[in-house]
C-alpha positions, 0 to 999 in steps of 0.5 A, a space after each residue: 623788599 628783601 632777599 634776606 631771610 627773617 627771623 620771627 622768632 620773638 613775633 611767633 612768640 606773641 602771636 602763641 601768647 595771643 592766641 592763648 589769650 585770645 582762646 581763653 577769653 572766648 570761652 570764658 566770653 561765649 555766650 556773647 559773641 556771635 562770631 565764630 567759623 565762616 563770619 567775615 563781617 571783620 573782613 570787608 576793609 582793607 587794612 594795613 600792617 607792620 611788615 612783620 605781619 605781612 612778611 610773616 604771612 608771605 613765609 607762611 605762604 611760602 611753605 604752602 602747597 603749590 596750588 594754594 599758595 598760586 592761588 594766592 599770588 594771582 589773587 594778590 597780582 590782581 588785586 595790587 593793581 585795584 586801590 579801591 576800598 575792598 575786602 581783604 585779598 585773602 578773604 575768599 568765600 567767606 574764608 581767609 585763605 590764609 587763616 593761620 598765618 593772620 596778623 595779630 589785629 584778625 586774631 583778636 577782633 572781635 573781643 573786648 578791646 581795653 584802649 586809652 583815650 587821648 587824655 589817658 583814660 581807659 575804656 573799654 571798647 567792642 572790636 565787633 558790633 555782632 558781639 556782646 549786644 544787650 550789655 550794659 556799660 557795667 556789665 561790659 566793664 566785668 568782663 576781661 578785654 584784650 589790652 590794646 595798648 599793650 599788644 600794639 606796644 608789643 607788636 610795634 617793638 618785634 616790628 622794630 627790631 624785624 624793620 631794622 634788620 632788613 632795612 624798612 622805616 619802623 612806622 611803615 604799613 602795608 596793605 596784605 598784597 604787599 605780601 608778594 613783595 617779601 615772597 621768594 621769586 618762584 613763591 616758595 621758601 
């Protein structure tokens, strides 16, 4: 899609205040989630993403050792040509092959989600259905969510400004083999 080099910067930025976040909530939450190493109930769909995600992960890959990062490009190659409703391409023995370069919707699911609906009103949703089972509604609504609005509206303005730097339509999503099209030609950075 580009030759030209990004800048992830301001999207590095929210990924570390996610995280922290997202770290922060799980202790304080973690006698109710069941979600921990090795859970890839999450990871059977194929999802899409903004192109910063996406071209955030190809850098990271980029960087890997040569075996790793192979190994991904072939599984990427083979798995663009297949457009059935699969896993997601990193996810690999129960394992994402590319765990710490994961877009920000992986980093924060299976938390507590606070969303509005289309009339405005806020609710509080479960992002996984293994966490925070026997809770009632009250008792879900004591606990701290992550704010969905808040963190889409964060991600969709560092995707604007990365889209209109290398040229893309803001609005564009990408499944995850769209990765091979912001990698170098030989793969690394």
């Amino acid at each position: 899609m580009t030759d030209r080099a990004p800048d992830f910067e301001a999207y590095r930025r929210v990924l570390k205040k996610v995280d922290a976040t997202v770290a922060q909530l799980a202790q304080a939450q973690h006698e109710h989630l069941v979600c921990k190493e090795g859970c890839d109930g999450c990871c059977g769909f194929r999802l899409s993403f903004y192109p910063i995600e996406v071209a955030h992960m190809a850098d990271v890959v980029s960087s890997m050792t040569t075996e790793r990062r192979t190994g991904i490009v072939n599984r990427m190659r083979t798995l663009s040509q297949d457009s059935s409703q699969q896993p997601c391409p990193l996810l690999v023995d129960g394992a994402c092959l590319a765990y710490e370069a994961r877009p920000l919707l992986c980093r924060s699911h299976g938390l507590l989600v606070r969303v509005l609906s289309e009339a405005g009103q806020p609710s509080i949703e479960r992002s996984c259905s293994l966490n925070y089972t026997g809770l009632s509604e009250a008792e879900l609504a004591e606990l701290a969510p992550i704010d969905q609005n808040l963190l889409s509206s964060l991600l969709y303005q560092v995707n604007g400004l990365f889209a209109e730097k290398i040229r893309l339509d803001p609005k564009l999503r990408l499944d995850l083999t769209h990765l091979l099209d912001f990698l170098p030609a030989n793969g690394e950075r």
